[in-house]
C-alpha positions as CSV (number, residue, x, y, z in Angstrom):
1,X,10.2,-14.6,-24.8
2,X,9.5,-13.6,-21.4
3,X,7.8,-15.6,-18.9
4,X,4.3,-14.7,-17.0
5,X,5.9,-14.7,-13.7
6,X,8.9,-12.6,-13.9
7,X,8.6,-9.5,-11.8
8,X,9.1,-6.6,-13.9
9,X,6.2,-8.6,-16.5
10,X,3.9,-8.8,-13.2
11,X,4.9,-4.8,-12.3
12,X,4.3,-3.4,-15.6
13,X,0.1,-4.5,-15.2
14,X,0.0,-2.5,-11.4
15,X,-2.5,0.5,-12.0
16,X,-3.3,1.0,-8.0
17,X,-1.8,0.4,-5.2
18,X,-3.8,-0.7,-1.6
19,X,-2.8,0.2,1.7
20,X,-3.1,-1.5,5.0
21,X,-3.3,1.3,7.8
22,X,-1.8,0.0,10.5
23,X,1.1,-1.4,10.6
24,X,1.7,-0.4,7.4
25,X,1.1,3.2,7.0
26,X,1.8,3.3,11.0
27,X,3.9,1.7,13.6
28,X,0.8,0.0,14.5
29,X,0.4,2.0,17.8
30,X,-2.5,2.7,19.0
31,X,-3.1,5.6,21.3
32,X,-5.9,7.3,22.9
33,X,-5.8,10.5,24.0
34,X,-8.0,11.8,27.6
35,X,-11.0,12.7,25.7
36,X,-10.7,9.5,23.9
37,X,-9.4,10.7,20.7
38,X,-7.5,8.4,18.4
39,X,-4.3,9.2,17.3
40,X,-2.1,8.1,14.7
41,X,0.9,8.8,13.5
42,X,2.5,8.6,9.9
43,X,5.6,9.1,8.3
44,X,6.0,12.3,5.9
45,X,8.0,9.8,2.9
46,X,5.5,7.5,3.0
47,X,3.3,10.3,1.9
48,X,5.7,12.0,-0.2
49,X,6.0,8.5,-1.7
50,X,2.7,8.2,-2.1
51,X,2.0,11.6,-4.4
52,X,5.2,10.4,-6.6
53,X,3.4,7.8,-7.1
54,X,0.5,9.5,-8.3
55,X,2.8,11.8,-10.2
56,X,3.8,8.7,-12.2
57,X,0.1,8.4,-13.2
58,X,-0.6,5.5,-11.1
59,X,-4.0,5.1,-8.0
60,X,-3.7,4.3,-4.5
61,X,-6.4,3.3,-2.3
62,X,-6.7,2.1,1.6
63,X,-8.1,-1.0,3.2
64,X,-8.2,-1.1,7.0
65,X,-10.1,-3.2,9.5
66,X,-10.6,-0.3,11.7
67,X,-12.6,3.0,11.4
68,X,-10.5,6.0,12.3
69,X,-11.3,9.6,11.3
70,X,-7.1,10.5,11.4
71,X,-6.8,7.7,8.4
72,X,-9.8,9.4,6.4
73,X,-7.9,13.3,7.1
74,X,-4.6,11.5,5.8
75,X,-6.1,10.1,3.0
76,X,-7.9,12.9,1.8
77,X,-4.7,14.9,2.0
78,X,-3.0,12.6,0.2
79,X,-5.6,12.4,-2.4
80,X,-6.1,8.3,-1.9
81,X,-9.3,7.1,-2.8
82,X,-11.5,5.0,-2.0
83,X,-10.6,4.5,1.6
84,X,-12.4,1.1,3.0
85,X,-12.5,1.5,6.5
86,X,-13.9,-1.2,9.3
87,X,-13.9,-3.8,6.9
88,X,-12.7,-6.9,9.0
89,X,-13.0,-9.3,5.8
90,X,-10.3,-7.7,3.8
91,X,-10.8,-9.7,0.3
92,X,-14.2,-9.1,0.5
93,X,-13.7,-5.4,0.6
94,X,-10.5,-5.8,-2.0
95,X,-13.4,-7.9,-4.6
96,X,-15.9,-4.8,-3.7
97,X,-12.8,-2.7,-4.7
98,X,-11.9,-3.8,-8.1
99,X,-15.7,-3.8,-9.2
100,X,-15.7,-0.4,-8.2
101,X,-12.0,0.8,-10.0
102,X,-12.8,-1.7,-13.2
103,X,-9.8,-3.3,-12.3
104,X,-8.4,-6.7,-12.2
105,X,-6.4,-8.5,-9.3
106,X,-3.3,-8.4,-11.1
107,X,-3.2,-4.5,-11.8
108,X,-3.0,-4.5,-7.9
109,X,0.1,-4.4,-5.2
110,X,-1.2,-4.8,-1.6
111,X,1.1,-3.5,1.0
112,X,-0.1,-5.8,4.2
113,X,1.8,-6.4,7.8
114,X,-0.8,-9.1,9.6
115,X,-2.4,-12.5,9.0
116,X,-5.9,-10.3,7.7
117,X,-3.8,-9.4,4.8
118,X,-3.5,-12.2,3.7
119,X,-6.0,-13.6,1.8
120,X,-5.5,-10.1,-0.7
121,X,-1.6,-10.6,-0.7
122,X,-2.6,-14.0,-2.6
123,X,-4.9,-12.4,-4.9
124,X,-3.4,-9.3,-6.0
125,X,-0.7,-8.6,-9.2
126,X,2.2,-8.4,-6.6
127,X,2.2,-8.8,-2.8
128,X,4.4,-6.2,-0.1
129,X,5.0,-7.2,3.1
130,X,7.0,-4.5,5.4
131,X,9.8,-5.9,7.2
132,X,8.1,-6.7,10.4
133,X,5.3,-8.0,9.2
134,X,4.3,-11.0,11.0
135,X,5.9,-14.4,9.5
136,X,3.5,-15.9,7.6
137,X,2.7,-12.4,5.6
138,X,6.8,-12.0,4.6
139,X,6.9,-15.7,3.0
140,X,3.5,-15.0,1.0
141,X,5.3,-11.3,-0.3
142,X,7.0,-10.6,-3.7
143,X,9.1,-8.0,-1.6
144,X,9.8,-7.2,2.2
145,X,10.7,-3.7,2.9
146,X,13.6,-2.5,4.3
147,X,12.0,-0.1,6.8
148,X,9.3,-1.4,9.3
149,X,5.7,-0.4,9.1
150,X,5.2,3.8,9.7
151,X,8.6,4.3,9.0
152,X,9.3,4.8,5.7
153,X,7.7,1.1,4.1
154,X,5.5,2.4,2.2
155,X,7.7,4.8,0.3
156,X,10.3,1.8,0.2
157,X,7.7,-0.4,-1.9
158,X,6.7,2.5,-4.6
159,X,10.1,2.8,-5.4
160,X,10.6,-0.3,-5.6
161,X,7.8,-1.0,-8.3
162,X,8.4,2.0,-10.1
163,X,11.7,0.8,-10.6
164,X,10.7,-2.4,-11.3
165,X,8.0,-0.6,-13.8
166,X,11.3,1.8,-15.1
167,X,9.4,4.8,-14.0
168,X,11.8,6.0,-10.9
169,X,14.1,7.4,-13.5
170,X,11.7,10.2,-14.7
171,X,10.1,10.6,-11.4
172,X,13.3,11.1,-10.5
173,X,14.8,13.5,-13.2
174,X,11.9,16.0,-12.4
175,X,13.2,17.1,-9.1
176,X,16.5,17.7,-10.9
177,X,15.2,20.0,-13.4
């Protein structure tokens, strides 16, 4: 008999995963170009991460307390959808979410890096933190990251639950041919 609260139990319910931009999906840089411009800058495997993800069947979508048009171009590349942007009161837009999706908070992992996280870290199925997140957000995670935010963490955390869902194999075995 297995118990509600082991891992791989809690994994195997994630449909969709939600994004924090930045500090997640960047270093959490912010820079502004002369004419005012905002630029970001993300890492290629968290978006190669992000379509194996998708190729294992599985959603992502993007929470962010900011507005930036660079997140919206990177998401649409990526294919991730919906993308809630300037939304200071992230459970609020994570409730607004899973009415939308048809989901419930435990077919959810929420990658997060900052005390606004946290209120969705302690709703969803399973809670990410990436490894320098901010104190309070790594003790409230299921799993720290072993790369930082931007480089790499978010990659890091969709192999880690498709692992932990036994899907890296065959995601996997496709690039071998």
């Amino acid at each position: 008999m297995t118990t509600p609260n082991r891992l791989p139990d809690r994994a195997a319910k994630v449909e969709l995963l939600l994004l924090d931009v930045d500090g997640v999906l960047t270093d959490g840089a912010i820079v502004y170009a002369d004419d005012g411009t905002e630029l970001k800058r993300f890492h290629v495997r968290d978006g190669s991460g992000l379509k194996l993800w998708q190729l294992a069947g599985r959603r992502a979508a993007i929470v962010s307390g900011r507005n930036s048009p660079a997140v919206a171009r990177r998401a649409a590349e990526l294919g991730v959808a919906p993308v809630l942007q300037g939304r200071a009161d992230k459970l609020a837009a994570f409730e607004a979410l899973l009415a939308e999706t048809g989901l419930r908070p435990e077919q959810v992992c929420a990658v997060g890096d900052d005390l606004p996280d946290l209120p969705v870290l302690r709703r969803c199925g399973l809670a990410v933190a990436v490894a320098d997140a901010c104190p309070e957000v790594r003790a409230a995670a299921d799993y720290v990251t072993a790369p930082p935010g931007g480089r790499g963490a978010v990659r890091d955390a969709i192999e880690w639950l498709l692992k932990l869902q036994g899907r890296w194999a065959a995601v996997v075995e496709r690039f071998r041919g």
